[in-house]
Every structure is written in C-alpha cells, then in structure tokens.
C-alpha positions, -999 to 999 in steps of 0.1 A, spaced: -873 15 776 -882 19 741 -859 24 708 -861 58 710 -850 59 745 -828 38 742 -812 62 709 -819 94 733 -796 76 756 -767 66 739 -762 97 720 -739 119 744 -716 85 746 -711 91 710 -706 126 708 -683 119 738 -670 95 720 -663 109 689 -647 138 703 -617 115 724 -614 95 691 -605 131 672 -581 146 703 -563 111 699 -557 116 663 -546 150 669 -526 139 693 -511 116 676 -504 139 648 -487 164 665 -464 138 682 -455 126 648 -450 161 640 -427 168 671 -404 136 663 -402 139 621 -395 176 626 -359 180 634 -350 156 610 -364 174 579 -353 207 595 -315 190 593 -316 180 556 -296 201 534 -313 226 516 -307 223 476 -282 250 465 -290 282 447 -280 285 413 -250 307 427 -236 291 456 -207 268 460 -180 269 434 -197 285 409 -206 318 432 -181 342 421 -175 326 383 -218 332 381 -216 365 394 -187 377 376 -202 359 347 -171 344 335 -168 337 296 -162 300 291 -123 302 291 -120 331 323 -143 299 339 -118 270 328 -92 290 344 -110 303 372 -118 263 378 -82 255 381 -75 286 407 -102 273 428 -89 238 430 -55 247 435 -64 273 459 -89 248 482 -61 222 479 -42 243 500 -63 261 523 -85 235 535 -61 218 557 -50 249 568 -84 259 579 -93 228 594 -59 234 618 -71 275 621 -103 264 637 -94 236 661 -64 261 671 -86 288 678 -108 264 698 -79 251 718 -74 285 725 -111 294 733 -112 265 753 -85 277 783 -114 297 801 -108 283 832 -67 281 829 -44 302 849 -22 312 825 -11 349 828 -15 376 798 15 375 784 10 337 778 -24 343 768 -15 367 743 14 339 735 -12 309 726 -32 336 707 -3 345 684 2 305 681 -38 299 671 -38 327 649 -3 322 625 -25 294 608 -52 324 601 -25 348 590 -16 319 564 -51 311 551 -54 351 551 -22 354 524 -35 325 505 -68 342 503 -59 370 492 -34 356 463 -62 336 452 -79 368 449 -50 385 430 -48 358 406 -94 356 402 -89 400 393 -60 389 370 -85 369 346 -110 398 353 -126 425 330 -123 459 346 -162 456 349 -154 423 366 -127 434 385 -150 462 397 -177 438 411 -153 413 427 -141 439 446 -176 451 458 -178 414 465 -144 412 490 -155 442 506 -189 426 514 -175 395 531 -187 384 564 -161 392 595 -134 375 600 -132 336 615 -116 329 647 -132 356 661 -149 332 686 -152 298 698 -174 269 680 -179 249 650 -187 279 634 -151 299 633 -148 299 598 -112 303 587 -118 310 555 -129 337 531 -164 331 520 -158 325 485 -174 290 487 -205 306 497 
C-alpha cells in the first residue's frame, strides 16, 4: 500500500475515534454533574433583604427607635417560644406517629389535646408578641401588620414531618 492508502485507511479509526473520546467526556461530565448537584442544590440560599429578623421591622419600616424596641420584643419573644416549638413539633409527631396503634377515639382525641396544649401556648405568645409589635406601630403601620397576620401561612401541626411549623411566620 501506498501513503495515501494507507491515510484513506486509517481515517474512519479516527473519526471513530474521536467520536468515543467526545461521549467519554460527556459522559464524564454529566456524572460529575449528577454527583456535585445535590450538594449545591442543599446550600443555603443568601437571604433577601427582608427575611429573618428584620422582615416585619423592613416592611413596617420601623424608625430607628420603633426598631431598637422592636429588637428587644423579638429577642424576648424567640427566647420563649423556641423551646416551646421545638416540644409542639416532636408532640405532634409523637402523635402523628401512632398510625398503626390501637388506641380508641376517645384516647386519640386525648393524645391530640396533649400534643396540641404546647401549640395553644406558642399561639398566646404569638399573639402577645403581636400586641406588643402594633403597640410601637403607626396607624399606617399598624394597618399593614395586620394585612401581614392575615396573610400568614396555615397553621403548624397540621400534619406530620419536619416541616410542622409551630410557629407564626414572623421569622420569615
């Protein structure tokens, strides 16, 4: 064979070639994709300039004193109810959680009350905290806060999961 046969030859190797070099990179590429992207799905997303503690101070937009008061509400109030919360949502899981028990209604309804008194007494905190943020309030303010309550989510312990929220929303 000449050169040029020999070039003839050999070409459709290296197309062939060529194109299971490129499907290995791909390949390889989407693996990488497959395993790095949970991980940057589960990173915390940075917070909007009004979430958090600063949500209802921004949107009421607090002067500087109604903010240094409304700081020391917040603390106070979180002090609190976080504890309480905490024991409202593994109750209400416990309770959740007795699917397959054999417990009749009336002790059903029982263990509900019990999961539930811990709600009733985030509920009163809640809404004392509340009292005391429309005390500090214009009437403009007061106004929007409650546009605010009245636009909160459900309420938490509706269901089972790590996602029975026992608290108002005013973190959010």
């Amino acid at each position: 064979m000449t050169s040029p046969d020999l070039l003839l030859a050999n070409r459709p190797n290296r197309l062939l070639g060529r194109l299971v070099g490129g499907l290995l990179v791909l390949n390889l590429a989407l693996v990488g994709w497959l395993w790095l992207a949970p991980a940057l799905a589960a990173r915390p997303q940075p917070a909007s300039p009004a979430s958090g503690a600063a949500f209802l101070a921004d949107t009421l937009q607090f002067s500087a004193s109604q903010r240094v008061r409304y700081d020391s509400l917040r603390v106070r109030y979180f002090r609190q109810v976080t504890p309480l919360a905490q024991q409202c949502r593994q109750s209400c899981q416990q309770y959740f959680s007795l699917v397959d028990s054999t417990l009749t209604d009336a002790q059903l309804a029982q263990r509900s009350r019990a999961a539930l008194d811990s709600k009733v007494t985030v509920d009163v905190l809640t809404v004392r905290h509340l009292q005391q943020v429309a005390a500090l309030c214009t009437p403009a303010q007061r106004i929007l806060l409650q546009r605010l309550v009245s636009q909160a989510p459900g309420d938490g312990c509706a269901a089972p999961g790590a996602n029975a929220e026992c608290l108002m929303p005013l973190s959010q």
